[in-house]
Each structure stands twice: as C-alpha cells, then as structure tokens.
DRENFI-377358 format. One record per residue (C-alpha): residue number from 0; chain; y negated, x, z negated. Coordinates in Angstrom, 3 decimals, decimal comma, padded with zeros to 6 digits. Example, Ala and Ser with C-alpha at 12.3 -4.5 7.8 and 13.67 -1.06 7.14 Angstrom:
BEGIN
+-----+--------+----------+----------+----------+
: num : chaine :        v :        u :        w :
+-----+--------+----------+----------+----------+
:   0 :      A :  004,500 :  012,300 : -007,800 :
:   1 :      A :  001,060 :  013,670 : -007,140 :
+-----+--------+----------+----------+----------+
end
This chain:
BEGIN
+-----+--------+----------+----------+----------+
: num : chaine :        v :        u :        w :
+-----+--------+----------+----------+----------+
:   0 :      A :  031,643 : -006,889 :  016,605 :
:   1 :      A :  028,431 : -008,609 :  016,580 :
:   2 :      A :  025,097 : -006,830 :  017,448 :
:   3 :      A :  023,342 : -005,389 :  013,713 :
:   4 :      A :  020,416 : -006,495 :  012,063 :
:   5 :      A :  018,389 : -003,411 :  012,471 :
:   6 :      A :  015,653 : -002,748 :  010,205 :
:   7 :      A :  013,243 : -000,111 :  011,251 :
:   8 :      A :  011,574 :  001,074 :  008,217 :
:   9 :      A :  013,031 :  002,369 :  004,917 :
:  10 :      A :  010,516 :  001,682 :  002,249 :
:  11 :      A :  010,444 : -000,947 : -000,434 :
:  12 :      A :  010,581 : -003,817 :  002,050 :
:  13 :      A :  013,532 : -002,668 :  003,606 :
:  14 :      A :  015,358 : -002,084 :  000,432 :
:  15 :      A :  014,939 : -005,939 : -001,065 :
:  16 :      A :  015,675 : -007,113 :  002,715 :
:  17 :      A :  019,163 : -005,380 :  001,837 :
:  18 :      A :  019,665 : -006,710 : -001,286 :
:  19 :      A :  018,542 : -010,199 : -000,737 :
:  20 :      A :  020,675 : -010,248 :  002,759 :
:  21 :      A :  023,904 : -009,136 :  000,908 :
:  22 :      A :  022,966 : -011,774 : -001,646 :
:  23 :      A :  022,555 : -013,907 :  001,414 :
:  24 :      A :  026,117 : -013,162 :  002,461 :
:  25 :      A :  024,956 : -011,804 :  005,675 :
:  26 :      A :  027,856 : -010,922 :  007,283 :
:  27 :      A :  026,811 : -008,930 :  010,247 :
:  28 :      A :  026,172 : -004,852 :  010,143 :
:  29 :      A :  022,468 : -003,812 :  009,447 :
:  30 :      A :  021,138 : -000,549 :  010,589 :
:  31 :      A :  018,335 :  000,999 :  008,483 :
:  32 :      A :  016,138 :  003,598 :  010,544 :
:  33 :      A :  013,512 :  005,635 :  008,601 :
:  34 :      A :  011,944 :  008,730 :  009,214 :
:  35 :      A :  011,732 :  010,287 :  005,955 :
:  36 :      A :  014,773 :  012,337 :  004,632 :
:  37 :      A :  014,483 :  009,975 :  001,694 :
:  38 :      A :  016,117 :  006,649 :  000,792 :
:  39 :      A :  014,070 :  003,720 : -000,247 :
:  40 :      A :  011,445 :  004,762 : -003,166 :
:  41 :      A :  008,865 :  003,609 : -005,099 :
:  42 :      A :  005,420 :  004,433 : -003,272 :
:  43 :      A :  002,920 :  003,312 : -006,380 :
:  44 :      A :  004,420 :  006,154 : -008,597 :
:  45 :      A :  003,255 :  008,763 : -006,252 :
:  46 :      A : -000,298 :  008,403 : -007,451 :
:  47 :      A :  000,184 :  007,828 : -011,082 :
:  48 :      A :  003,191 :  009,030 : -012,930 :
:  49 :      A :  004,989 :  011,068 : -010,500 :
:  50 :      A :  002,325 :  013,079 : -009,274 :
:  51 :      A :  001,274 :  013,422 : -013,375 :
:  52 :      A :  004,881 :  014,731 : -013,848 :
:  53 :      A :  006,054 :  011,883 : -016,283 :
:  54 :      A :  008,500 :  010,640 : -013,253 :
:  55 :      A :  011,142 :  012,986 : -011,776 :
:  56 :      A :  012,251 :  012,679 : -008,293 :
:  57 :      A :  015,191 :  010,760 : -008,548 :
:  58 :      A :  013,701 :  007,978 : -010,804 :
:  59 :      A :  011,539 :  007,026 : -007,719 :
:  60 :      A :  014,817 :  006,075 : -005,779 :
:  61 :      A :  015,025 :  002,209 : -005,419 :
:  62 :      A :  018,647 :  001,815 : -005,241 :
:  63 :      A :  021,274 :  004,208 : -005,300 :
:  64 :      A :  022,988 :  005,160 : -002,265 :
:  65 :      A :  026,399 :  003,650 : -002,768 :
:  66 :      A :  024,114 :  000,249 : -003,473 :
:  67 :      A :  023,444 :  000,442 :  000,453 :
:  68 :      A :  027,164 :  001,065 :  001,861 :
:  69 :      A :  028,440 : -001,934 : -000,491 :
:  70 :      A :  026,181 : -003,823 :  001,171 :
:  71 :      A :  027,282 : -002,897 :  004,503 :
:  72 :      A :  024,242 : -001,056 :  005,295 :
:  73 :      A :  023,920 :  002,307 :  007,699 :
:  74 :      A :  020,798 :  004,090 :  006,586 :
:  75 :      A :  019,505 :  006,639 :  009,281 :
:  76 :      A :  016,939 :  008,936 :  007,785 :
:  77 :      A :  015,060 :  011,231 :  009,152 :
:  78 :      A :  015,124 :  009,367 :  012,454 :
:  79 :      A :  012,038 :  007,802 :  014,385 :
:  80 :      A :  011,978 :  004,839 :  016,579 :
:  81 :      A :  010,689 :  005,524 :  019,817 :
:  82 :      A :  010,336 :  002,351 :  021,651 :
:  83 :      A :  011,710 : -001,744 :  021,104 :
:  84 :      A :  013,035 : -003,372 :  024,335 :
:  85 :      A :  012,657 : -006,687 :  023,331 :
:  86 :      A :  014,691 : -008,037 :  026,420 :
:  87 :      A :  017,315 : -006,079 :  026,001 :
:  88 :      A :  017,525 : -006,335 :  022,368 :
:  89 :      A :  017,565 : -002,580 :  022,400 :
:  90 :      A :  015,541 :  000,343 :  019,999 :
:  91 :      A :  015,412 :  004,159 :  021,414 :
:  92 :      A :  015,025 :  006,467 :  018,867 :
:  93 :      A :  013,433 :  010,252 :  019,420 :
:  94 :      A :  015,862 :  011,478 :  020,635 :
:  95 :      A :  016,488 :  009,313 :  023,417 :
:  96 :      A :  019,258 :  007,190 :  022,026 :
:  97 :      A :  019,820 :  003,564 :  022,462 :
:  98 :      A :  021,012 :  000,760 :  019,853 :
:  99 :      A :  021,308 : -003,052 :  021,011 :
: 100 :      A :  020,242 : -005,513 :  017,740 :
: 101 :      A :  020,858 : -009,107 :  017,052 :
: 102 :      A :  018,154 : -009,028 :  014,941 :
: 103 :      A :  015,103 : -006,448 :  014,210 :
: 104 :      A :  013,035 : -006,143 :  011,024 :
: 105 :      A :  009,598 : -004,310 :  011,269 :
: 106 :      A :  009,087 : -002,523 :  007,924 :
: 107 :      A :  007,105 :  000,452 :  009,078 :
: 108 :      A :  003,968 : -000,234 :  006,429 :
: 109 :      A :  001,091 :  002,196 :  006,493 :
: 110 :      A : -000,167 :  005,507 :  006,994 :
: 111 :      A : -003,150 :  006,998 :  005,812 :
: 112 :      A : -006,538 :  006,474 :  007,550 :
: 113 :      A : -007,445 :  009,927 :  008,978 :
: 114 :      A : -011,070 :  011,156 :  007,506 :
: 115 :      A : -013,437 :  011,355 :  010,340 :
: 116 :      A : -015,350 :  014,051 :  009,893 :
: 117 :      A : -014,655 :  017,669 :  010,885 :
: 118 :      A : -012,585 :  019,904 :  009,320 :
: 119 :      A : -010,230 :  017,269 :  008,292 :
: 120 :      A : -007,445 :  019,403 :  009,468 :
: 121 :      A : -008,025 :  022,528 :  007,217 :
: 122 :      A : -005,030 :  023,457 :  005,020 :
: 123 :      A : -006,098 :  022,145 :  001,727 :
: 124 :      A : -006,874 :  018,573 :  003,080 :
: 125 :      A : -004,237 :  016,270 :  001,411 :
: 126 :      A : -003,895 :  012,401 :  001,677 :
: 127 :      A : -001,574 :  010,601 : -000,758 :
: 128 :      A :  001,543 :  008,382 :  000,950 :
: 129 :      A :  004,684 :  009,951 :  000,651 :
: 130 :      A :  007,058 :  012,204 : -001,949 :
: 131 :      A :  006,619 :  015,583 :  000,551 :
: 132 :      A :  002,822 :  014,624 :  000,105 :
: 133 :      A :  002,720 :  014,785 : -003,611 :
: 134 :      A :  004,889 :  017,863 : -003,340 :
: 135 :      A :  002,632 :  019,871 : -001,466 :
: 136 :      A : -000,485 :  018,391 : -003,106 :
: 137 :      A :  001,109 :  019,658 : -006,534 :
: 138 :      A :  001,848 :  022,721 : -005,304 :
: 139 :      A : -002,315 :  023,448 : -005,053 :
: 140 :      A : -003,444 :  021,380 : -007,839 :
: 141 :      A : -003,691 :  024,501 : -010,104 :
: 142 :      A : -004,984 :  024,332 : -013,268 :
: 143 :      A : -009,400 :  024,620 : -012,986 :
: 144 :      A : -009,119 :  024,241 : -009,303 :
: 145 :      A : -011,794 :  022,188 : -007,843 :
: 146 :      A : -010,838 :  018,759 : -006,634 :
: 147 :      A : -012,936 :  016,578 : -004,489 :
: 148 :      A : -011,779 :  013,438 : -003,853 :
: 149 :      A : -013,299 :  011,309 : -001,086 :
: 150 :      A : -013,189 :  007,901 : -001,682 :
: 151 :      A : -013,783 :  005,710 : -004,452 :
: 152 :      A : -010,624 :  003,026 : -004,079 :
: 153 :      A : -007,622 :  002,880 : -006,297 :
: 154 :      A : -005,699 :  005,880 : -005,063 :
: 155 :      A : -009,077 :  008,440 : -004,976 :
: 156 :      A : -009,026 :  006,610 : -008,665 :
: 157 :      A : -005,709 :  006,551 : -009,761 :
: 158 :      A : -005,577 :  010,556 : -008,555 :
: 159 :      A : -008,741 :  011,183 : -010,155 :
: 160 :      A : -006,925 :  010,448 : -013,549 :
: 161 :      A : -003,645 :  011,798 : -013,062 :
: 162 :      A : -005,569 :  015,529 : -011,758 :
: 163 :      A : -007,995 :  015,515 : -014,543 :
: 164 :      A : -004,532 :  015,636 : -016,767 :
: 165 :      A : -003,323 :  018,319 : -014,862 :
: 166 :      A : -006,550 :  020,710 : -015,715 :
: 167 :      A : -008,351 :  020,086 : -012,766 :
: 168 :      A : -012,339 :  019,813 : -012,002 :
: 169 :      A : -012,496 :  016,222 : -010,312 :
: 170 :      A : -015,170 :  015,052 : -008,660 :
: 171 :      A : -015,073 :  011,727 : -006,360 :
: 172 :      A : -017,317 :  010,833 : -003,474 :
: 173 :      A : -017,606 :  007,381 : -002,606 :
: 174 :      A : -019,777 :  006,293 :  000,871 :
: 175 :      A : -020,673 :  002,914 : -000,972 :
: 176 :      A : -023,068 :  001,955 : -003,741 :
: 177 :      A : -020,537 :  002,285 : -006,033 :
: 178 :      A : -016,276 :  002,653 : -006,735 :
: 179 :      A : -014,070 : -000,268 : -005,760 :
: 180 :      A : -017,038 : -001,734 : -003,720 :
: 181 :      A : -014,695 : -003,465 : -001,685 :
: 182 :      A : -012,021 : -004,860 : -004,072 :
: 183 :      A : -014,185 : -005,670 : -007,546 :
: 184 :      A : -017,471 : -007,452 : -008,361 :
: 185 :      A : -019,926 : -004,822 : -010,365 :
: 186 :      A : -018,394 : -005,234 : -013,971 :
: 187 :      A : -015,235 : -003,637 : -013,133 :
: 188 :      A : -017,067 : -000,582 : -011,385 :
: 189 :      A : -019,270 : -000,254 : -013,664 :
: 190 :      A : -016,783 : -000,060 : -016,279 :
: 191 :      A : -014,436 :  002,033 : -013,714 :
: 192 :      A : -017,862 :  004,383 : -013,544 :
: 193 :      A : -017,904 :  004,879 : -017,285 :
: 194 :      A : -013,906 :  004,953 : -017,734 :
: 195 :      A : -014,220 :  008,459 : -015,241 :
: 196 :      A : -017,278 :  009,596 : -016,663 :
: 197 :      A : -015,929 :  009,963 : -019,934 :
: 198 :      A : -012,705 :  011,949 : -018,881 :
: 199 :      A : -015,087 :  014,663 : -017,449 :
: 200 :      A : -014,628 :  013,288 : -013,610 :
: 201 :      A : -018,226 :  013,612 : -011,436 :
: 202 :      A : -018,935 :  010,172 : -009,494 :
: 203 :      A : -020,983 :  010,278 : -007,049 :
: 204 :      A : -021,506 :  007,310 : -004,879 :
: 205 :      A : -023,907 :  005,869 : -001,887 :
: 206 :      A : -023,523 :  008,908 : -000,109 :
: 207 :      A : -021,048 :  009,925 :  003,250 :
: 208 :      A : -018,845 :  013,208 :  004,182 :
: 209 :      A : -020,316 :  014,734 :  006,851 :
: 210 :      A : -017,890 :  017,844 :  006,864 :
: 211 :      A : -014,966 :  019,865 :  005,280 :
: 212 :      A : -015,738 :  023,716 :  005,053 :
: 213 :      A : -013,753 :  026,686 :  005,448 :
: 214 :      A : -012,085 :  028,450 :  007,765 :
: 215 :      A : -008,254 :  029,208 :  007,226 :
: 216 :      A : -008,522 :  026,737 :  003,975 :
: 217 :      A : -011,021 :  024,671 :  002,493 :
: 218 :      A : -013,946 :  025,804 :  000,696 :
: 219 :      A : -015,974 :  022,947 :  000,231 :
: 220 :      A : -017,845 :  019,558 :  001,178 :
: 221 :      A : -020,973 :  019,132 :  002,522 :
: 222 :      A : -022,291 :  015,575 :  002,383 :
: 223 :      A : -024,087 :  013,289 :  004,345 :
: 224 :      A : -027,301 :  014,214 :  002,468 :
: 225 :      A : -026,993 :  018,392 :  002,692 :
: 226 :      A : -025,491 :  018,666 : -000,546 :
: 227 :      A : -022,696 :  021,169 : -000,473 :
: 228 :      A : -019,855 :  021,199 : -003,002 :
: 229 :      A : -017,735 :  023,357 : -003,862 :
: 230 :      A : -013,849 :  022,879 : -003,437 :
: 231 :      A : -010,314 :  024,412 : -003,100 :
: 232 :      A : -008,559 :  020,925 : -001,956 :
: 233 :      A : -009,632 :  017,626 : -000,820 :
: 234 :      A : -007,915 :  014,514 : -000,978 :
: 235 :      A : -008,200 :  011,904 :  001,499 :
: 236 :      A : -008,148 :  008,689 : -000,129 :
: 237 :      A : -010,405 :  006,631 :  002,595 :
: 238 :      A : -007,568 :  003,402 :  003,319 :
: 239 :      A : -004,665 :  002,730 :  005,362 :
: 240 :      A : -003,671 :  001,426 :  008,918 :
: 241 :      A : -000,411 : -000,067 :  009,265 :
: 242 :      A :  001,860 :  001,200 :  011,612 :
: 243 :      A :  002,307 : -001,323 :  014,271 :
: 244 :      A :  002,134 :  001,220 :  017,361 :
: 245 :      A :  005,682 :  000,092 :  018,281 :
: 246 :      A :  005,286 : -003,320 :  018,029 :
: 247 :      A :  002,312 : -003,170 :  020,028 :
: 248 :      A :  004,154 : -001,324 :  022,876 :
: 249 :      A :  006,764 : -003,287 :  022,712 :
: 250 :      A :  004,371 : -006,646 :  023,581 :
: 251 :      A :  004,466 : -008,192 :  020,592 :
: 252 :      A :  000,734 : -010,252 :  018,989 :
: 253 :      A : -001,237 : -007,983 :  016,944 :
: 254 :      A : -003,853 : -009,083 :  014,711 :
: 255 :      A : -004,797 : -006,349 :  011,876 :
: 256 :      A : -001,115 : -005,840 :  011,977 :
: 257 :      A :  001,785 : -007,678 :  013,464 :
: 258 :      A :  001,285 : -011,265 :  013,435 :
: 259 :      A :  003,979 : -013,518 :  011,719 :
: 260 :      A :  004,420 : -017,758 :  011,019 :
: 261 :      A :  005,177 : -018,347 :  007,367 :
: 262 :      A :  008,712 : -017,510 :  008,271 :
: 263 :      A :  007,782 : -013,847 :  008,803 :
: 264 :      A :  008,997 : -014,570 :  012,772 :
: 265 :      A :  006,735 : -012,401 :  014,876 :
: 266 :      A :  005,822 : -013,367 :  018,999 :
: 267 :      A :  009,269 : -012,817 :  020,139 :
: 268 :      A :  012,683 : -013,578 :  019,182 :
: 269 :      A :  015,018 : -011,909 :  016,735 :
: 270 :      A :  012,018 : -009,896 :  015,863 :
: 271 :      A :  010,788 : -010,265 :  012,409 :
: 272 :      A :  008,197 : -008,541 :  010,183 :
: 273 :      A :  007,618 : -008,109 :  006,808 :
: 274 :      A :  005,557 : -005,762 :  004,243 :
: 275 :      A :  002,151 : -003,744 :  004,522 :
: 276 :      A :  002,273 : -004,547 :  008,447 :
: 277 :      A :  002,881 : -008,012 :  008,439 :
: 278 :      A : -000,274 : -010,301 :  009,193 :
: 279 :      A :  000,717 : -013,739 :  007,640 :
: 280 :      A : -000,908 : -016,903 :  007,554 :
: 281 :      A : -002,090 : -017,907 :  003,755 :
: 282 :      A : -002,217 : -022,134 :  002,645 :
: 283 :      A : -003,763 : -020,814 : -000,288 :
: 284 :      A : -006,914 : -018,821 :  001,306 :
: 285 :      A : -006,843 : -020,464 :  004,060 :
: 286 :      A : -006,808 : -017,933 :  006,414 :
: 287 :      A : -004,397 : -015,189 :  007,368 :
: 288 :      A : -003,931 : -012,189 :  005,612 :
: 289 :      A : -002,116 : -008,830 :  005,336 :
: 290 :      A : -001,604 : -007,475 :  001,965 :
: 291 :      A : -000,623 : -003,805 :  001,149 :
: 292 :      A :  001,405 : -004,495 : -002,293 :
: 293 :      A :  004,591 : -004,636 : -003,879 :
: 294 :      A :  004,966 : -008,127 : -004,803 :
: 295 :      A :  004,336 : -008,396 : -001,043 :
: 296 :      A :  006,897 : -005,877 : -000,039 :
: 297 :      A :  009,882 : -007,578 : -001,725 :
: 298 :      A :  008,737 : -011,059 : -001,597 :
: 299 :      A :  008,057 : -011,143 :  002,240 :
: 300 :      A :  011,285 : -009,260 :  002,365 :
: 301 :      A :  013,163 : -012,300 :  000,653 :
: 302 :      A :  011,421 : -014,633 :  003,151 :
: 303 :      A :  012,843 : -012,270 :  006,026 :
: 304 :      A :  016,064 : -012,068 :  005,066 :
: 305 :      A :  016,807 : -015,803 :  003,969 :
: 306 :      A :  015,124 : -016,532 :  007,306 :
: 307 :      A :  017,339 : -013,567 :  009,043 :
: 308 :      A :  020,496 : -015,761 :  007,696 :
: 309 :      A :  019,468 : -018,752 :  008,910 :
: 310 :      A :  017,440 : -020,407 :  006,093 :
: 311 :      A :  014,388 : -022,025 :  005,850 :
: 312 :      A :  011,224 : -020,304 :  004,871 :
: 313 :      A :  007,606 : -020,890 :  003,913 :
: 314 :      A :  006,464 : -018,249 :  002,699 :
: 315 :      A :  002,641 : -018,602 :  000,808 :
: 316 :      A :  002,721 : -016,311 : -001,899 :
: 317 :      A : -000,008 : -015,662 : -004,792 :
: 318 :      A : -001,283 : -011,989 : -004,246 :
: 319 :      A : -001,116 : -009,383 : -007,332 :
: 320 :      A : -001,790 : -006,160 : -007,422 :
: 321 :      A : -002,238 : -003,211 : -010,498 :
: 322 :      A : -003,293 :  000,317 : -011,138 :
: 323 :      A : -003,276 :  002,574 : -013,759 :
: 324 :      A : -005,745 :  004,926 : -014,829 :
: 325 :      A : -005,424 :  006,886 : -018,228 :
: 326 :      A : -004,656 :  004,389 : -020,757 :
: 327 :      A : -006,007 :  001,478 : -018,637 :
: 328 :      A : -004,080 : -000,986 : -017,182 :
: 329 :      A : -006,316 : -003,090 : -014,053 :
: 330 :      A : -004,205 : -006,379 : -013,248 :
: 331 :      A : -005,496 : -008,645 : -010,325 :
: 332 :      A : -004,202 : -011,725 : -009,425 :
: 333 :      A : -005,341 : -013,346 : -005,959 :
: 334 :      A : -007,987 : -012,235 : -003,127 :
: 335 :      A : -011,384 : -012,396 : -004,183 :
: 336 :      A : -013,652 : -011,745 : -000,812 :
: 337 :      A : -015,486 : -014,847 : -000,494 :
: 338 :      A : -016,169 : -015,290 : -003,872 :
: 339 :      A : -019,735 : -016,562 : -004,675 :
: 340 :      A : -020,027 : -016,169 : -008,693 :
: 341 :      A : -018,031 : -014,305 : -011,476 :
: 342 :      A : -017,179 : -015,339 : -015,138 :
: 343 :      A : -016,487 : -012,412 : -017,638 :
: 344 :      A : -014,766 : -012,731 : -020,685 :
: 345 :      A : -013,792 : -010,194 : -023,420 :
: 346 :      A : -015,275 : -006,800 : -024,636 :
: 347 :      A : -015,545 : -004,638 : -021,878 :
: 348 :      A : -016,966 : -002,006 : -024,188 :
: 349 :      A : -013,589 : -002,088 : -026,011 :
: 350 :      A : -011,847 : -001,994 : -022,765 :
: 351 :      A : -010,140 : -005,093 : -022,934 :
: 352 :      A : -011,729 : -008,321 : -020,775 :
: 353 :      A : -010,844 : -009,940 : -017,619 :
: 354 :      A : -013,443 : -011,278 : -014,885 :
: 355 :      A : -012,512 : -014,547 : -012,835 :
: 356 :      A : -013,613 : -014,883 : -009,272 :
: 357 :      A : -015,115 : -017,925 : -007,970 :
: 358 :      A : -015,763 : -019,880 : -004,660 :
: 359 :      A : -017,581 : -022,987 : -005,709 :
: 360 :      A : -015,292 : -024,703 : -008,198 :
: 361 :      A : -012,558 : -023,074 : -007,035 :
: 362 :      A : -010,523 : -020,045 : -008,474 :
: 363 :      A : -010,025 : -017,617 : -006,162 :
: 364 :      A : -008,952 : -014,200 : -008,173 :
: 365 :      A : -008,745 : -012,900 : -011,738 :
: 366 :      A : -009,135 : -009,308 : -012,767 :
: 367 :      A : -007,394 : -008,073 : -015,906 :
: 368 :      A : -008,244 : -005,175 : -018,165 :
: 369 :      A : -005,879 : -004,251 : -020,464 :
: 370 :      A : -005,274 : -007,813 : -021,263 :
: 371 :      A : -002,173 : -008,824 : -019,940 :
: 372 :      A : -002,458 : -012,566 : -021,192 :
: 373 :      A : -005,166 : -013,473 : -019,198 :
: 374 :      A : -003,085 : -011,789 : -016,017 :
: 375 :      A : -000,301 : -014,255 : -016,440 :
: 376 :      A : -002,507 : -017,202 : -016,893 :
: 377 :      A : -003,731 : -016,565 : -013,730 :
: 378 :      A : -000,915 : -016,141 : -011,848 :
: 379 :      A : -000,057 : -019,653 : -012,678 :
: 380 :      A : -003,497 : -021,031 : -012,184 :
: 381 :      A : -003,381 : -019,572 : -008,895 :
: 382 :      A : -000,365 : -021,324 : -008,168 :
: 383 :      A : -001,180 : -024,650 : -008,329 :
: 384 :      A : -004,137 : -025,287 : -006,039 :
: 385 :      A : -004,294 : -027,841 : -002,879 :
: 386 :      A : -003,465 : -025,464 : -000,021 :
: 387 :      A : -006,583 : -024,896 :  002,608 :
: 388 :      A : -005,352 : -025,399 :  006,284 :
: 389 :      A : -004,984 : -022,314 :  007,980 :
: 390 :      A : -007,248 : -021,974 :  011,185 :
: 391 :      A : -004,903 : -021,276 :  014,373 :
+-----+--------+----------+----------+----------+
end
C-alpha cells in the first residue's frame, strides 16, 4: 500500500484539504492527526454565536464523521505530533510512535499569544481559541460578573458583545490610541468606540497591563498607569502565533510562519503547508503574507490538495475577512497596511458606510459596514489589478 498523505492538523484547513482531495480522486490513504478530542469545527463561532448560546455544539462540526471515512480518511484526535523526520518521511507522535508519509500537510494554525504580564496564570485568565475554551469561559461568565477584556482587536470585540448579552459588566483595555489600531483607519474605531459605548461596554485605550491580581483567582487589573480595576475574569485577547514549532525542528524555512511558493510547497519535499501558518508569497501586495482567515483556510487548502494530486497551482488569493458585533456586520476585503489615504462613503451615523483604502491610485482594501453591496464590489475590484512582483 502506498505511504498516506498525512495531515497534521484538524481544523478548517484540514477539513477542505479532505474534501477537495476526495474530489481530486486522490487515491492514496490520508491520516488526519489533531490534538483536540474534536473533529474539524468552525473556529469564528466561538467568539460570536456559540459562546452567545445561539449555536449548539454540534452545529460547529464541519463535516460529519462518516463524511471523513467515505473519503478514505483516518482522523486521530486527541493525538500530538512530536517531531517530522523529513528524511525518513516519518512523524512521531507523543507517545513515541512512528508513521512513514508520502506526503505531509502542516495545518497546525495558531494559538493564542500569552499576555506578558504577571499573573497571567491565575484561574480566571481565559483566552478565546478552542470549544473547551468557550466551555470553561462560560462556565464563569455569570450574570453581573466583571469582565475585563484586554485587547481592543476583533475577538476582545466580538467577546465584548456577545458578554454584554450574557449580563456581564465589560470593560476593554486596549495598549493603543484606540480599538482596531492595527487593522482599521480612525472611522471604523471611532465608530467601533461609539458602537461599545452605547451597549454599556467601558473603552479604555492608550494605556498597558501591567498586572493580573489575586491570589487563588483573579481579582482585578492594575494598569500601566496605577489604575486598578476591579475583575472576576480576564480575557486574553492580545493576537496569535502560529504554531510552526515542528516545522521549525524539523529544518524547514520559517518566516512569520512556515514559508511556502504559490503552490503551498514548503523548503522540503512532500511537505506542504497551508492555513493560519502558512507564509505565502502575494502578486497582488507584492510581498508575502500570512493571513489568519477562513477564506484562507479552505482556499489554500484547495491549492494544497490539487497540488498534493499532482496539479498545478498558483495560488494569489484576494484576502476577506468579517466580524460580528451586535447587529453589525464589519466586511473587509484586501490588506490595507500601506495605505496612504481613505475615502468614506455612506452614513456612518446610521451604521451603514464602507471606507476604501488607498496606496496612491491604487485600491488596496475596502471596509464594509453593514453594507454588503459595497463588500462584493470590492472583492471584484480587488481582483483585477496588475500583480506587483514579489521581492525574493
């Protein structure tokens, strides 16, 4: 029998490499190694409807599990890979056993960034990332507890919403000037600002962590400044690394992830990479990137697998992203760091505009608020630019 295709990783990713493989006709065995006791989910429910109760457990499941042994797929949960061989073509799992691939698929995504600051281990200290995480978050988001949230992106966001819903005093800390510093020009915070503001959630912004207080649980946060406040839970919500520890071992090229050509191929042969750890050159920024997304998830997957079955492969895609907070929908299409002038148009008042993102002449992103029109038109303006050579 020939060697599997052995996927390590068992997240979004690894579920459309499955399904695009078997409607590859991929012929050989695939392995699918993940160390949660779960099958393939949905991770952007976790900080919207799921943790809000609207989405039960089993709705979050990708694919049902007689979806993976049609397609001739093993899945080992609850199983860790150790180490990759690449010369032998060989993965060791925890527990000291070996499997020999034909093939290997890095899927391990992200984790979240741990908060540096002490007292980050207290019980009460919850990040956002997985199903067991919302569980035991739930479990302490009573009803009037006090929440502080530290960071200002669109999970300390998106769980701001979803725990003012469930009763709970909210109150966000953001290091920066002000929320979504990194990903939106001032319009959208500003309006992000007001949108929290008027559910009753305290912003506070331009100011650090320097602690988490208690002793066998949290009791509060004191900030950079000396201000102390009050808490019974924190949530970490301070950005992701992706998990490219084994890859790294194993020799392969790193670069803020694992580097891949445009046919997700990493360094060394047989090994591919696709999803939240993959570091793939972009025609259309010019540059390389690594994007921590859905579309990205399945799309790169289809690029791995048709490439896995022997198929060409370029794969350049247009970035989108969304989030949802109360009855706002956020929609961005593209990357827009490098962008040197904005164009608004729309009521923002009314909650309905979208803000284009400019370098030059050029479009570069579009940001949608509850305006789903404009969101589409921008996916296909996106699309059609002259590709920018990619340095190295």
């Amino acid at each position: 029998m020939s060697a599997p295709l052995v996927i390590i990783g068992a997240g979004q990713a690894a579920a459309q490499a499955v399904t695009s493989l078997k409607a590859e006709g991929y012929g050989k065995p695939i392995i699918v190694i993940g160390d949660e006791p779960y099958l393939p989910y949905q991770r952007p429910p976790l900080s919207k409807a799921y943790l809000g109760g609207e989405m039960t457990e089993d709705r979050l499941e990708l694919k049902a599990p007689a979806f993976y042994a049609d397609a001739g797929a093993e899945m080992r949960l609850s199983t860790r890979v150790a180490r990759i061989f690449p010369v032998g073509k060989e993965v060791e799992l925890s527990d000291g056993a070996r499997l020999t691939y034909g093939a290997l698929l890095i899927a391990t995504g992200t984790r979240a960034r741990t908060l540096p600051v002490p007292g980050a281990e207290l019980p009460g200290v919850f990040s956002i990332r997985s199903i067991d995480d919302v569980k035991n978050f739930r479990a302490a988001a009573l009803a009037g507890a006090r929440l502080v949230i530290i960071g200002g992106g669109y999970i300390g966001l998106e769980t701001a919403a979803k725990a003012k819903t469930l009763g709970l005093d909210v109150t966000v800390v953001e290091g920066a000037p002000r929320l979504l510093a990194r990903v939106a020009c001032t319009t959208i915070s500003d309006f992000a600002r007001d949108l929290h503001e008027g559910h009753g959630v305290t912003i506070l912004t331009g100011t650090g962590v320097a602690r988490i207080l208690g002793t066998d649980g949290v009791t509060g946060v004191e900030l950079a400044d000396g201000r102390v406040l009050p808490a019974d839970l924190v949530l970490s919500a301070v950005g992701a690394v992706p998990n490219g520890e084994i890859a790294a071992d194993a020799g392969l090229v790193m670069e803020n992830g694992i580097r891949v050509d445009e046919a997700t191929r990493t360094s060394v042969p047989d090994i591919y990479a696709a999803g939240d750890v993959a570091n793939f050159p972009s025609k259309l920024y010019g540059r390389r990137v690594r994007l921590e997304s859905v579309q990205n998830a399945i799309d790169q997957a289809k690029a791995a697998a048709k490439a896995i079955s022997g198929g060409a492969v370029a794969y350049d895609p247009v970035p989108w992203f969304w989030s949802d907070q109360y009855d706002v929908k956020l929609q961005i299409v593209g990357l827009l760091d490098g962008h040197d002038r904005t164009e608004c148009e729309g009521d923002v008042a009314a909650g309905r505009f979208c803000v284009r993102y400019f370098a030059g002449d050029r479009l570069v992103a579009v940001a949608s608020v509850n305006d789903p029109k404009s969101h589409m038109l921008a996916r296909k303006a996106l699309a059609t630019p002259p590709p920018i050579p990619v340095p190295g």
